[in-house]
VOGU-3710 file (C-alpha; in Angstrom, 3 decimals, decimal comma):
1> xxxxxxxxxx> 54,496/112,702/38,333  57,031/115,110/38,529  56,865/115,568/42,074  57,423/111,472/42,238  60,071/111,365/40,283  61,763/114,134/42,813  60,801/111,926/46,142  62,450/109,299/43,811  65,379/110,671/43,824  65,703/111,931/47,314
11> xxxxxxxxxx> 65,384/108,223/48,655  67,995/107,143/46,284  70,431/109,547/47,795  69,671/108,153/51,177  67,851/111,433/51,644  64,163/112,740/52,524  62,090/113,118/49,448  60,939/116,028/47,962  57,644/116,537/49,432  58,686/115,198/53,252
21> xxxxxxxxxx> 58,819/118,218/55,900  61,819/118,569/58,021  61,471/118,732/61,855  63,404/121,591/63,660  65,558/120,336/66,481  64,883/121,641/69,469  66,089/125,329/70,606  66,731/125,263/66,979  65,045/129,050/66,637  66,839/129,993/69,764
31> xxxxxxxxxx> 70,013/129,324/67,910  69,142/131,304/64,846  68,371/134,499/67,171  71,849/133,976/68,538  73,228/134,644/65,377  71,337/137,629/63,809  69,167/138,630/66,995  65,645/138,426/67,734  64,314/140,948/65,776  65,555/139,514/62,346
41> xxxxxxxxxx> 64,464/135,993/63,166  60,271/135,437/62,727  57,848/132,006/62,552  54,601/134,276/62,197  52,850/133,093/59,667  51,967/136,399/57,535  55,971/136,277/57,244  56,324/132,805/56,680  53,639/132,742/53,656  55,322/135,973/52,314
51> xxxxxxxxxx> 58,571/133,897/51,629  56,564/130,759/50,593  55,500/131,395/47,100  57,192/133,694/43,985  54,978/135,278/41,233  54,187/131,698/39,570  50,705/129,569/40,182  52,623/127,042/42,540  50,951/126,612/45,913  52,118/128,688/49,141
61> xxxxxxxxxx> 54,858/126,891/50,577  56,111/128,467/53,502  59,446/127,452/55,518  59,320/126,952/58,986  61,574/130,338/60,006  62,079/133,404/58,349  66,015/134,769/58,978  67,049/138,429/57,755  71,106/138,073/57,944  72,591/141,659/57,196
71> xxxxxxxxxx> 76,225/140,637/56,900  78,114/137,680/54,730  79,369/136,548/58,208  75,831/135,741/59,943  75,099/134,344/56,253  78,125/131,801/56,752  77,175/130,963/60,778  73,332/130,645/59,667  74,512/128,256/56,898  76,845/126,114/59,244
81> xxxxxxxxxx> 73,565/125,824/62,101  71,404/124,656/59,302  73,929/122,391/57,616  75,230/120,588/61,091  71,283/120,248/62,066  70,366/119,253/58,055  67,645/121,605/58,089  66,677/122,935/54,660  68,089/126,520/53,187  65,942/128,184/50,769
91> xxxxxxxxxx> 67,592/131,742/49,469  65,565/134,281/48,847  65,497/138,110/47,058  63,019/139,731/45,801  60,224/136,965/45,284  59,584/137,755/41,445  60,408/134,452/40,143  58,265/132,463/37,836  59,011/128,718/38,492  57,737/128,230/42,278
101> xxxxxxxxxx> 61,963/128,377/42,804  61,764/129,958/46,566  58,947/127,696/47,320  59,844/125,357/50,593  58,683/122,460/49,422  60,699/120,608/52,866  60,402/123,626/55,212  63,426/124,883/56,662  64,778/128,227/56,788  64,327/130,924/54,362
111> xxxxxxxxxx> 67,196/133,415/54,191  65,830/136,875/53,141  69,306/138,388/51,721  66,807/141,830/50,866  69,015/143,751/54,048  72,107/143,141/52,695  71,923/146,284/50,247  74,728/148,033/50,045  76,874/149,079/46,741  80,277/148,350/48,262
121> xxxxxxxxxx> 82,930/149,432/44,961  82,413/151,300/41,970  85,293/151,739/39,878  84,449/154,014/37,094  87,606/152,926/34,743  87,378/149,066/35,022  83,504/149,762/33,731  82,544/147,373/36,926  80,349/147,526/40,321  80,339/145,406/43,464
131> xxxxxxxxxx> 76,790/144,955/44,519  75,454/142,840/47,624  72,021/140,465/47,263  69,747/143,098/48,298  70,224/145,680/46,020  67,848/145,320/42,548  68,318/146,433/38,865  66,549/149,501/39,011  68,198/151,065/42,673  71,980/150,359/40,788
141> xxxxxxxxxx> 70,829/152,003/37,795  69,577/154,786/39,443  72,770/155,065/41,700  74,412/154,849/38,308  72,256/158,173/36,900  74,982/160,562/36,702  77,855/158,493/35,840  77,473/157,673/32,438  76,945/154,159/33,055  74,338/151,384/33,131
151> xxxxxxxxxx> 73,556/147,758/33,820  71,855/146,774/30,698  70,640/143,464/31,797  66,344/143,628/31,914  64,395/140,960/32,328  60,940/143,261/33,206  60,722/142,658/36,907  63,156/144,729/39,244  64,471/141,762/40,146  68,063/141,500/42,904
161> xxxxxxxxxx> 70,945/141,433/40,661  72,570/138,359/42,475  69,027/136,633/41,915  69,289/137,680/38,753  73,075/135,990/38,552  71,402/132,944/40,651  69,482/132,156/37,595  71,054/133,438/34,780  68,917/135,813/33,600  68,197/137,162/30,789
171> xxxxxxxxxx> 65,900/140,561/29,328  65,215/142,213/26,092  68,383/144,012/26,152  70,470/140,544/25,684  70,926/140,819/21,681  73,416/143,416/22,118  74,528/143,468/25,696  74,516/139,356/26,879  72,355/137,891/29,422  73,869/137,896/33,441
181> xxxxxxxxxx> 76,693/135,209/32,683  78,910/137,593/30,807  77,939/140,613/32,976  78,868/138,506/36,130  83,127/138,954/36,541  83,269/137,677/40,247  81,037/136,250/43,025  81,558/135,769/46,841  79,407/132,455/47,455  78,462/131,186/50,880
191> xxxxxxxxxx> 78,310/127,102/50,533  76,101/124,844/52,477  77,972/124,081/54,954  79,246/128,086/55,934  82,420/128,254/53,771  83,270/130,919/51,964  84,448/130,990/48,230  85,467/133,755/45,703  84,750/132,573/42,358  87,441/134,714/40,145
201> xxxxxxxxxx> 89,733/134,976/43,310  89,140/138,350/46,335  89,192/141,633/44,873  89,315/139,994/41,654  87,715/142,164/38,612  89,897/141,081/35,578  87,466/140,338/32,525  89,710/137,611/31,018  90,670/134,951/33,179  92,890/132,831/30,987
211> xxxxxxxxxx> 93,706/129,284/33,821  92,194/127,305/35,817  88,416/126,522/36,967  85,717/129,428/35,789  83,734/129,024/39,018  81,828/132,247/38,202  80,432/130,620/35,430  79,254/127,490/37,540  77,228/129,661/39,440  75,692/131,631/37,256
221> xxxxxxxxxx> 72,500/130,109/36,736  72,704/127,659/39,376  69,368/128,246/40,968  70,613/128,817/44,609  71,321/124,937/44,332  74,984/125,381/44,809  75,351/128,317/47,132  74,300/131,565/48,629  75,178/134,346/46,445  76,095/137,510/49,127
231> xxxxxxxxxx> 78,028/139,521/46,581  78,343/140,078/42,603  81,083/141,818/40,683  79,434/143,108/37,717  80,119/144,521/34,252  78,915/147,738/33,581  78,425/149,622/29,785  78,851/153,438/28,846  74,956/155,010/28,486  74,279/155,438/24,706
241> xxxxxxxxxx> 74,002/159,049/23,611  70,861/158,768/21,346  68,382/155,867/21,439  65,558/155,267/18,425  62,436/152,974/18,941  60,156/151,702/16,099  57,407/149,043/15,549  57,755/146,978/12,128  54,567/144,868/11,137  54,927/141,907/8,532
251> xxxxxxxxxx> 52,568/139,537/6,503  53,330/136,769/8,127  55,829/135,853/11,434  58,195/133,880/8,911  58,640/137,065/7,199  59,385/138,844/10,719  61,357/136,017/11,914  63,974/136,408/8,460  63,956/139,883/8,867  65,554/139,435/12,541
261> xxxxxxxxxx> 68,099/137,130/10,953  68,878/139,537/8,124  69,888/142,139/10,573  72,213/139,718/12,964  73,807/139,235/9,271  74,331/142,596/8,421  76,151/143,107/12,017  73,457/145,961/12,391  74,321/146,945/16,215  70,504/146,806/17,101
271> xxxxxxxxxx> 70,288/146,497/21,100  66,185/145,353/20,947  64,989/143,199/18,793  61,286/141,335/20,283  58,784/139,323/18,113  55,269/139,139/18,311  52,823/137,398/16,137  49,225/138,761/15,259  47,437/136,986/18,247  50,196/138,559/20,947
281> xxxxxxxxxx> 50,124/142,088/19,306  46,313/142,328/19,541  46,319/141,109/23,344  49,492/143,817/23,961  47,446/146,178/22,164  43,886/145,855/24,293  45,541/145,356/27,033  47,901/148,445/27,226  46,022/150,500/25,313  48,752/151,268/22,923
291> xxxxxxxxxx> 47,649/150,597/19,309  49,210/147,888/17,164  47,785/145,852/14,366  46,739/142,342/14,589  50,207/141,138/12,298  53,302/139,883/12,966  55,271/142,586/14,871  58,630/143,537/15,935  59,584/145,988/18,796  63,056/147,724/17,742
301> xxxxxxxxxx> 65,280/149,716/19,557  68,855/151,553/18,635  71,375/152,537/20,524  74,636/154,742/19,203  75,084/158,595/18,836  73,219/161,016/16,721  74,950/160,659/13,541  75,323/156,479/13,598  71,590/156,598/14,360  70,669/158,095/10,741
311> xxxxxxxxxx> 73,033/155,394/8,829  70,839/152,507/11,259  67,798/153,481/10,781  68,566/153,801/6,874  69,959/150,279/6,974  66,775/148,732/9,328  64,178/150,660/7,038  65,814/148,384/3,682  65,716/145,478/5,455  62,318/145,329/7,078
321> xxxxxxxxxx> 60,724/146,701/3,362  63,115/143,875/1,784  60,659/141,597/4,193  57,264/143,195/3,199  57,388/144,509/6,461  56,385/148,216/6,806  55,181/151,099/9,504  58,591/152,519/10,739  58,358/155,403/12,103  61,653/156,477/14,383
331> xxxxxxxxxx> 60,607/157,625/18,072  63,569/158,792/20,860  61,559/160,582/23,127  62,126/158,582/26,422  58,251/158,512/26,942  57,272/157,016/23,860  60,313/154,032/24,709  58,991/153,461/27,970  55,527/152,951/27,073  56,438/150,132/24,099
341> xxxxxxxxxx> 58,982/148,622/26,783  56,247/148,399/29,162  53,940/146,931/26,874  56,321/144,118/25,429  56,999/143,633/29,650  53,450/143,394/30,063  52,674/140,259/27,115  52,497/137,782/30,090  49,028/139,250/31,413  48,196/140,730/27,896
351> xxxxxxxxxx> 47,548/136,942/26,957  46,218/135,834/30,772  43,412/138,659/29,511  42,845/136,510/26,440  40,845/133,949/28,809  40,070/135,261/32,201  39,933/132,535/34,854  42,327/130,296/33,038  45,737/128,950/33,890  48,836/130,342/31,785
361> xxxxxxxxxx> 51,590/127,836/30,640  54,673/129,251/29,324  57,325/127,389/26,681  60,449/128,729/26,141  62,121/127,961/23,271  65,826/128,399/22,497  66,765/127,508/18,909  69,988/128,228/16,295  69,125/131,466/14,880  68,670/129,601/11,397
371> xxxxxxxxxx> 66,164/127,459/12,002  64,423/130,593/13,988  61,717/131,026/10,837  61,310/127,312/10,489  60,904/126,747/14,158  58,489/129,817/14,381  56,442/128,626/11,735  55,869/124,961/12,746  55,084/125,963/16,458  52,234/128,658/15,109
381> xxxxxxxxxx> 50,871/125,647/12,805  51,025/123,080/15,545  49,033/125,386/18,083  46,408/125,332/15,560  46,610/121,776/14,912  45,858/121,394/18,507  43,526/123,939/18,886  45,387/125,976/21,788  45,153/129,576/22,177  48,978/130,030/22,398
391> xxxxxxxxxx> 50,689/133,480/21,806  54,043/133,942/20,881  56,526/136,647/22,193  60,088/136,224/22,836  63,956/137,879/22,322  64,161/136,305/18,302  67,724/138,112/18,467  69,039/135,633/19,997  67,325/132,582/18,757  64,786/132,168/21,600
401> xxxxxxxxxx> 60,914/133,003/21,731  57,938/132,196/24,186  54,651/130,290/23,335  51,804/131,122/26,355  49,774/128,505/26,377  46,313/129,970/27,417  43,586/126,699/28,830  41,277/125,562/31,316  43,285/123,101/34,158  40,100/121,151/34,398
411> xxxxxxxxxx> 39,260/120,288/31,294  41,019/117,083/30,580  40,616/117,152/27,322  41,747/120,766/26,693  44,940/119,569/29,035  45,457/116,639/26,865  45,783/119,207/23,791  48,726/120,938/26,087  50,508/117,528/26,227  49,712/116,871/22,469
421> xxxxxxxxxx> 51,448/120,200/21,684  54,256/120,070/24,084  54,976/116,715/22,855  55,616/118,249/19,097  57,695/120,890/20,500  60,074/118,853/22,065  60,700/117,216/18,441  61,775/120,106/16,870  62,862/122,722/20,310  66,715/120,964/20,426
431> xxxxxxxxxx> 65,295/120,438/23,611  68,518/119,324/25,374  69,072/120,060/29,064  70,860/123,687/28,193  68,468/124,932/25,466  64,647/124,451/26,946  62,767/125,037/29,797  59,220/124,208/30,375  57,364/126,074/33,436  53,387/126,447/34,706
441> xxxxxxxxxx> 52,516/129,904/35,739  49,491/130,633/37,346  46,693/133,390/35,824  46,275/136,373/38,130  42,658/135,785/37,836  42,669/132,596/37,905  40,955/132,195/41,670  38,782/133,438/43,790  41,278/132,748/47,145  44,331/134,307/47,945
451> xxxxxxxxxx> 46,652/134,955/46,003  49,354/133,158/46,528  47,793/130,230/49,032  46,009/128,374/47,432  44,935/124,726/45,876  45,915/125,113/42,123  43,416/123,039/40,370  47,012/121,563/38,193  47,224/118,910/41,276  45,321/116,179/39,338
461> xxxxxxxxxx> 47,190/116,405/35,934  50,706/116,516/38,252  50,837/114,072/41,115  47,072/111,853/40,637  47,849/108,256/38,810  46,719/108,854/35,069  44,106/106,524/33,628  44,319/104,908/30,472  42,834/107,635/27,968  42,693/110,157/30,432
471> xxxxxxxxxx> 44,315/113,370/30,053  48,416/113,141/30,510  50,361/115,055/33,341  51,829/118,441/32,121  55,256/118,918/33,134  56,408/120,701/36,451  59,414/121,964/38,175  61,048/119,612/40,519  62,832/121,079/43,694  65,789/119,564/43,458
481> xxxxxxxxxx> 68,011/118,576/46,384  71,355/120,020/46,271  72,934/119,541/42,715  76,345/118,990/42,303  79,177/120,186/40,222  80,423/116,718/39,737  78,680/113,972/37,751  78,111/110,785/39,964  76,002/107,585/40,015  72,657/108,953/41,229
491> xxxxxxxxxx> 73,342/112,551/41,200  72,113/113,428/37,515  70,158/116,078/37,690  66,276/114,611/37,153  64,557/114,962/33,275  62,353/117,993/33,575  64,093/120,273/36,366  65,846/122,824/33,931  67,137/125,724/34,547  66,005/128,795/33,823
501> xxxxxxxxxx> 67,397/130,928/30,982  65,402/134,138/30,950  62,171/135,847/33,517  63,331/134,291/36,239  64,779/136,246/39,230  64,601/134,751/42,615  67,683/133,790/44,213  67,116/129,934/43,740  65,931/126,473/44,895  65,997/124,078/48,173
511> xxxxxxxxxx> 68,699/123,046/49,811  69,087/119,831/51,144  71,825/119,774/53,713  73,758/116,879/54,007  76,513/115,849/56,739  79,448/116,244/54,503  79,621/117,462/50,867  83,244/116,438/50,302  82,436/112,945/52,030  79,608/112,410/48,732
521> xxxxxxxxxx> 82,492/113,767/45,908  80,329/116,753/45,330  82,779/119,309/46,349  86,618/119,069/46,385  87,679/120,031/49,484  90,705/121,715/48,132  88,877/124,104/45,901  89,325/128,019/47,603  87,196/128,881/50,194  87,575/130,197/53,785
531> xxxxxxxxxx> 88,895/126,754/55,352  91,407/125,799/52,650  92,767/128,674/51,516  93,691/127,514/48,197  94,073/130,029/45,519  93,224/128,671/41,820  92,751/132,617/41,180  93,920/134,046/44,699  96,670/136,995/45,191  100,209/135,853/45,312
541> xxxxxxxxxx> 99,721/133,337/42,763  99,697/132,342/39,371  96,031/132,794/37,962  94,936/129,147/37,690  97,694/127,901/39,859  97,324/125,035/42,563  98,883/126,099/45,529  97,791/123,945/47,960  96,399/120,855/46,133  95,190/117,926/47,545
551> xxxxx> 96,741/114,746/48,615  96,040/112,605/45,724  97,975/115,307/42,883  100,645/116,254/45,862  101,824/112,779/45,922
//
């Protein structure tokens, strides 16, 4: 269904649909070798696959040419072949996405950024780092080791950071340090058709940007829909001098939940806060070996010197035995922290292991923090109102949690129990295009094949006509074609295709080129970039400041 409604809306742009595979023109790869030589051009299908498919269940999708550009330049000529000859672009980082984002759905060309790796500025004073696609969380951080700084952003997989920008990620770490939109100051974006644009303005690292457009922000989280992300000014934050970890268990989650809440209120400057309920923390626990009780859990973690440590954990220890919670005991050796991290990064499989063979589904819920409890509550009632086996983990500190729905594909009655439930959580979720994002994941175990190609056995519940009281299609990603910054009849972005808010990492969706973005109203042709060399935050002009604007406001 979903995959109809995307072919849908392809036609009524006048475009291919969703599912329809582009044809190369001819000398097409010839033209593409031109540009970044032979050796970083391949169509052999072990590379091709490779690039098809992220860490989700969604079937191997390859593109028809793998490119490995290894300067913004070749990024901006590759761009301009494959927009004049509307051939697809599909971005790609590190692969570790979760929503089937990197997939080439149309074919095209997949541009592997992974070579472009180089840390090009640190300035120690401004707190801030100029990173290229290729280079991942855990490489800055270690480049970072004996500064005194870190990039705090985690989301479990070492992930690129401009993937990471791409689709506004977020990590366990958020509560106290933000998610990537905050922690993104400046970007250097390659458009569709080869132009080049600096979101905050070249050179740019000012944290407070007071006029005009904040194009950082419209790309942050844009999915690779928008443009090619070849370099990220980031924020970076002093390395605490003392860190604490602790594991709080509770009667029930609604008493974890308020506990969570009673901290935020009490401005205690926790930098971890995770929830589990009873059926998570018993998965976590068998499956990492680390011990835990089967109750409603919380993973804590705080960050400040020595002496503000005492005072924090004195304040956390009222608080949790104000819930009924108990079991603190303090921890700061760095082994102990990295094997509770690991297991909290590892809930995703813990509750795959729950029911080998089946197919995961993931929910992600983003709520106000004060209807956090409520919300908690009612989704752990509905799961077993439906029957599901359905997990919950998520970052509770700031309002947002995960139910992993756990089922067999092909039983249609266990999949109608999926839509049952799904259907209550949307009533309840505030489940508005910003706030909630459904995506299918597929179980590690889950077949017998390979991997990554494969037939995933959720074909029949999303694309086969549904029969009257048979078992209702489960909601799927769409690949969009290119979205646009600019609201116009028939370019609303389709019900279902959300983006993603946290665990995902790749560097985005399909392209669909098109002969002129300007000529459609979907991007002003007098905003800054390499051909109109327009400043709104450029050097030698006002911050915000038109310079150069276009006909219509000159006259």
């Amino acid at each position: 269904m979903a995959l109809r409604r995307g072919a849908g809306l392809g036609l009524a742009l006048g475009r291919r649909g969703c599912c329809s595979k582009c044809t190369l023109p001819p000398d097409f790869v010839e033209a593409l070798r031109a540009v970044v030589g032979a050796p970083n051009v391949s169509t052999a299908t072990a590379a091709r696959e490779q690039h098809g498919h992220d860490e989700s269940m969604h079937a191997c999708a390859p593109p028809d040419v793998v490119v490995w550009p290894q300067a913004v330049g070749q990024v901006q000529e590759l761009a301009a072949l494959c927009y004049r000859s509307r051939v697809p672009m599909v971005p790609f980082g590190t692969g570790t996405g979760l929503e089937g984002g990197v997939n080439a759905v149309q074919g095209g060309v997949c541009f592997d950024l992974s070579r472009m790796d180089a840390i090009t500025e640190l300035s120690l004073e401004d707190f801030s780092v100029v990173v290229e696609p290729g280079v991942t969380r855990k490489a800055l951080n270690n480049y970072l080791r004996d500064t005194g700084l870190w990039f705090p952003v985690d989301p479990g997989a070492d992930a690129s950071l401009c993937g990471m920008a791409a689709t506004g990620a977020s990590g366990t770490n958020a509560v106290r340090y933000g998610t990537m939109r905050p922690n993104v100051l400046n970007l250097r974006v390659v458009l569709p058709d080869g132009r080049l644009l600096h979101t905050a303005g070249p050179g740019r690292q000012a944290r407070k940007r007071a006029a005009g457009y904040d194009l950082t922000s419209l790309f942050v989280g844009s999915e690779g829909t928008l443009g090619f992300l070849t370099q990220a000014t980031l924020r970076l934050h002093p390395l605490p001098e003392a860190t604490a970890v602790t594991i709080a268990t509770f009667p029930s989650v609604r008493d974890a939940v308020s506990c969570t809440v009673q901290v935020l209120q009490a401005a205690v400057p926790i930098a971890r806060i995770e929830f589990l309920d009873e059926v998570m923390a018993g998965a976590c626990s068998r499956y990492s070996g680390l011990e835990l009780p089967a109750a409603a859990t919380l993973l804590l973690e705080l960050h400040g010197s020595q002496h503000s440590l005492v005072e924090q954990q004195q304040q956390m220890e009222d608080m949790v035995q104000l819930n009924g919670g108990r079991g603190l005991a303090w921890a700061q050796e760095p082994e102990e922290r990295r094997r509770l991290w690991a297991m909290r990064h590892s809930a995703w499989y813990a509750a795959l292991a729950l029911r080998p063979g089946c197919q995961g589904y993931s929910t992600d819920v983003c709520v106000p923090i004060s209807r956090l409890p409520d919300v908690v509550v009612e989704t752990q009632r509905d799961l077993q109102d439906c029957g599901l086996t359905g997990p919950m983990v998520g970052h509770v500190g700031d309002g947002n949690f995960h139910c992993i729905l756990v089922f067999d594909a092909q039983d249609a009655a266990e999949a109608q129990r999926v839509h049952a439930f799904t259907e209550r959580l949307g009533s309840y979720s505030w489940s508005d295009s910003n706030t909630r994002d459904m995506r299918m994941h597929r179980s590690a175990s889950s077949c017998s094949k390979s991997p990554h190609c494969l037939d995933p056995p959720r074909e029949s519940l999303s694309t086969a006509p549904v029969a009257q009281g048979a078992a209702q299609p489960i909601p799927a990603p769409l690949h969009r074609v290119a979205s646009t910054p600019l609201k116009s009849a028939g370019h609303q972005r389709p019900a279902g295709s959300l983006p993603q808010e946290g665990n995902s990492h790749s560097v985005g969706l399909n392209y669909l080129a098109r002969p002129s973005l300007a000529s459609m109203g979907t991007w002003p042709p007098w905003l800054p970039c390499q051909e109109h060399p327009v400043a709104l935050h450029g050097e030698g002009s006002r911050e915000g400041a038109v310079t150069n604007p276009p006909p219509s406001l000159a006259s």
